[in-house]
C-alpha positions in Angstrom: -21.6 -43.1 35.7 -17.9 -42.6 35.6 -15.9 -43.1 32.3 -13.0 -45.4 32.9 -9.5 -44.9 31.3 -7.5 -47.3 30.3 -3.6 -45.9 31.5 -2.0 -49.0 29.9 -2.4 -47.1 26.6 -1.1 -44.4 27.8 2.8 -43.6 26.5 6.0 -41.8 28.1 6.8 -38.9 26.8 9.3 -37.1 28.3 9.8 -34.6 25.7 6.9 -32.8 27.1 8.6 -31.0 29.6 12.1 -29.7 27.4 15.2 -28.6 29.2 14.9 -28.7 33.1 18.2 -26.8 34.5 18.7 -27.7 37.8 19.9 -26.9 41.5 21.0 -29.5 43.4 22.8 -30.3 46.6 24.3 -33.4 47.3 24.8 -34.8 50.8 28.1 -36.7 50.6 29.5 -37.9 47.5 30.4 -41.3 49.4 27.2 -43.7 48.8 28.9 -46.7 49.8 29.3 -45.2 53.4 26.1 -44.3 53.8 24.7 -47.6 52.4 27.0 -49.1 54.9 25.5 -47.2 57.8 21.9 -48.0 57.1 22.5 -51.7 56.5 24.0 -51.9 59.8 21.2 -49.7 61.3 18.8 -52.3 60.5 20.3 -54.7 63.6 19.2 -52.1 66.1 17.1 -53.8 68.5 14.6 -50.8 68.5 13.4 -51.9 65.0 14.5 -48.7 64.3 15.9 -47.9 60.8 18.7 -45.3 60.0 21.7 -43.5 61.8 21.6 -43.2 65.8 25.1 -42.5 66.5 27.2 -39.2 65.7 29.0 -39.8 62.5 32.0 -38.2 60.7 30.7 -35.7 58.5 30.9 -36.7 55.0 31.9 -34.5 51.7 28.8 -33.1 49.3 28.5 -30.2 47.5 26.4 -28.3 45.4 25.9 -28.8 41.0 24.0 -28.1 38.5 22.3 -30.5 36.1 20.6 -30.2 33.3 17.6 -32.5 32.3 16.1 -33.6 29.1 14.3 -36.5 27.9 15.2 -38.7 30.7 18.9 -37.9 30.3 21.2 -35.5 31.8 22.9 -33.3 29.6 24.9 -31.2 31.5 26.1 -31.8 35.2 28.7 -29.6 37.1 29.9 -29.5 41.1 30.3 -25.9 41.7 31.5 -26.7 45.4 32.6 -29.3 47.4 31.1 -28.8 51.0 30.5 -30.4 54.2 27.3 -32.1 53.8 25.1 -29.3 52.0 21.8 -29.9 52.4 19.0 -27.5 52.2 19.0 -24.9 49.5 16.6 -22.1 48.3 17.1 -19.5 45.6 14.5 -16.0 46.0 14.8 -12.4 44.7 18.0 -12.8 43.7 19.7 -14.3 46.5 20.8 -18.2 47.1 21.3 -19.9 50.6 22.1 -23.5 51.3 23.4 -25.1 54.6 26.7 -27.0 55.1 26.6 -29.5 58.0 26.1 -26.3 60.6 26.4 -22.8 58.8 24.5 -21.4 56.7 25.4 -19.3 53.2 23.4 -16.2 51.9 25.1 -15.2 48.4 23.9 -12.3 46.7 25.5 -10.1 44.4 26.5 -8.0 46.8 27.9 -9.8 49.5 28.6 -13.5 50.9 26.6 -13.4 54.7 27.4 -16.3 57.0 24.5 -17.8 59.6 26.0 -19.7 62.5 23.8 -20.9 66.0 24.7 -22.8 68.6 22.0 -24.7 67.9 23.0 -25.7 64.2 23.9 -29.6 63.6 23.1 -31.4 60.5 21.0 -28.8 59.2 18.0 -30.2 57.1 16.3 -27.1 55.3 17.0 -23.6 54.3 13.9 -21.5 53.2 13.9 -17.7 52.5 10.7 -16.7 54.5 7.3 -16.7 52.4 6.0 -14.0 54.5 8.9 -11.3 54.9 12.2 -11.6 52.6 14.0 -10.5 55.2 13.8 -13.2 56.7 15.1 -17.0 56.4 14.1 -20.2 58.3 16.6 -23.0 59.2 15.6 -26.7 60.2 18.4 -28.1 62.0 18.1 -31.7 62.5 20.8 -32.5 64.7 18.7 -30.4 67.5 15.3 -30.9 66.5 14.6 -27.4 66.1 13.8 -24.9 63.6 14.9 -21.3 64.2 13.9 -17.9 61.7 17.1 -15.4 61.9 16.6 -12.0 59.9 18.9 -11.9 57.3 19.6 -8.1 58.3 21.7 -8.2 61.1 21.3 -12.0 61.9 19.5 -11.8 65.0 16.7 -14.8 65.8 12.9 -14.0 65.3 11.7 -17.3 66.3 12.6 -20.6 67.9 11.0 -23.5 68.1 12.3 -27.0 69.6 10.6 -30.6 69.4 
């Protein structure tokens, strides 16, 4: 027989967790826009929800936040950039994408990733498997493309 709890007695506590410093991009600092463009999406005749037309690229960029009990203490914009969305920090090194280019930053040097294949890219991950190595989803394509990091050449490509 299973014991049953009872998680209405249960409280919040978000003390628990302490300070959470935080990473963050941000797509485009214009909400109403984008609220405006899925509202109207809705009246596609598809039944389809969200964007199906190329779009101005809006204006994002990247902060830092800091968490704690429910409330943010600190919050910065480090950068205003063209849509930044994807972001990964590893050994040292931070990359995030900006509409169609990607940024390596390490402490040596600022590299620069740029494909033909690049629109609206989704996701940036530094490879799990060599870290040499970083993947880039690029939604505007449908494709997701791994580029060494070295001299910038492509490892793999793969289109849906």
């Amino acid at each position: 027989m299973r014991n049953k709890v009872d998680i209405s007695l249960f409280k919040r506590d978000s003390s628990f967790y302490g300070e959470i410093p935080l990473l963050l991009t941000i797509k485009n600092f214009d909400l109403a826009s984008i609220r405006s463009r899925y509202i109207k999406s809705r009246d596609n005749v598809s039944g389809r929800s969200g964007s199906v037309e190329r779009r101005e690229v809006g204006i994002g960029g990247l902060a830092t936040l800091t968490l704690k009990n429910s409330e943010v203490l600190k919050c910065e914009v480090l950068a205003q950039l063209k849509e930044p969305r994807g972001i990964d920090v590893k050994n040292g090194k931070l990359a995030f994408s900006s509409e169609s280019i990607v940024y390596v930053i390490s402490e040596d040097a600022v590299n620069v990733i740029e494909d033909e294949w690049f629109s609206y890219i989704h996701t940036v991950n530094f490879s799990p498997w060599n870290a040499q190595n970083i993947l880039v989803s690029s939604s505007g394509f449908d494709c997701i493309i791994e580029f060494d990091m070295g001299d910038s050449s492509k490892v793999f490509e793969w289109f849906a």
